[in-house]
C-alpha positions, 0 to 999 in steps of 0.5 A, a space after each residue: 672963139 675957134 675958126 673953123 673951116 666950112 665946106 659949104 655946098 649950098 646956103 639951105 645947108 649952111 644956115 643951120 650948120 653955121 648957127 650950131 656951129 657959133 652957138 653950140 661948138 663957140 666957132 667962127 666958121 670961114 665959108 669955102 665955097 667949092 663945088 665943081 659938081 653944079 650944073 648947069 652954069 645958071 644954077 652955080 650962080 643962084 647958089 654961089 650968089 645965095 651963099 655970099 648972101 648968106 655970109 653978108 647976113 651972118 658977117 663971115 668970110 667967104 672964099 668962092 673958088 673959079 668954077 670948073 665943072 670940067 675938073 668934076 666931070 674928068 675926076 667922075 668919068 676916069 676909067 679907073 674910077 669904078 666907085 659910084 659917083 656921089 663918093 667921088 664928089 663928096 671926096 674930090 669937094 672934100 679933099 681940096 676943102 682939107 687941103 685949103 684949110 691946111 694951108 690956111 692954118 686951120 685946126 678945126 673943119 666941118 661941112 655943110 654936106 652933113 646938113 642934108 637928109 638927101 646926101 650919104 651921111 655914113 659915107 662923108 663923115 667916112 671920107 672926113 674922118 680918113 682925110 684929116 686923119 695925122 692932119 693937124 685938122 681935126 674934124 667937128 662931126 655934128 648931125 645937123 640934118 636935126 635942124 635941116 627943114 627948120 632952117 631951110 624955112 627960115 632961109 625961104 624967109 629971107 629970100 635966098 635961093 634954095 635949089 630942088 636937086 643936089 647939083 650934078 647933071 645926074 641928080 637934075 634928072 629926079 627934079 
């Protein structure tokens, strides 16, 4: 079975992605947790503590960097920053999850994000693709949102926390 490294955002997103990935792609997924985009603090917490839920049911390993929204909201609000926010996050999410799996000898990387029917699909599988370009890494597309309601079912059921917003301060907002 390949390992591959998984960007995961939430645990509703990761569900579905982890059981395609292991049925259909024949991969272990090594779960990397980095989202600096979550607020408040109390709502990183439920997400952080549903993905380890997560990795305890599906037995997969997890890495859950320190969180930082300051290093989020620095990278937004540079003033030579003149692109829109949710680009600037799936890029400054994505880059450092690459780069963790670069370091970490990986040959195959996906994410989470391209679960979600609510995130910018074009745009991620864009920022992927450029990334891991003359990397080593080669990037597993595969549009899982197919599965996303299904699963997001299925992990209520379990009881881990499913959240109502994407993450940030900005998207709290539409909740």
């Amino acid at each position: 079975m390949d390992r591959i490294f998984l960007h995961t955002c939430c645990a509703g997103c990761a569900q579905g992605v982890i059981n395609t990935l292991t049925s259909k792609f024949k991969a272990k997924p090594f779960l990397f947790f980095y989202n600096p985009n979550i607020q408040p603090e109390s709502e990183y917490i439920k997400r952080k503590e549903a993905i380890v839920g997560l990795a305890e049911i599906t037995q997969l390993s997890l890495e859950t960097p320190q969180y930082n929204p300051e290093e989020y909201l620095s990278y937004i609000n540079s003033p030579e920053k003149i692109i829109d926010r949710c680009f600037l996050c799936y890029y400054l999410r994505l880059s450092y999850s690459i780069e963790k799996a670069h370091l970490g000898g990986y040959l195959l990387f996906s994410t989470t994000l391209l679960a979600s029917p609510h995130q910018n699909h074009e745009k991620i599988i864009e920022i992927c693709e450029t990334l891991t370009n003359n990397s080593g890494i080669d990037f597993i597309y595969y549009d899982f949102r197919k599965e996303y309601y299904e699963q997001l079912a299925q992990l209520k059921k379990s009881g881990l926390y499913c959240q109502k917003y994407c993450g940030c301060l900005y998207s709290i907002e539409g909740v």
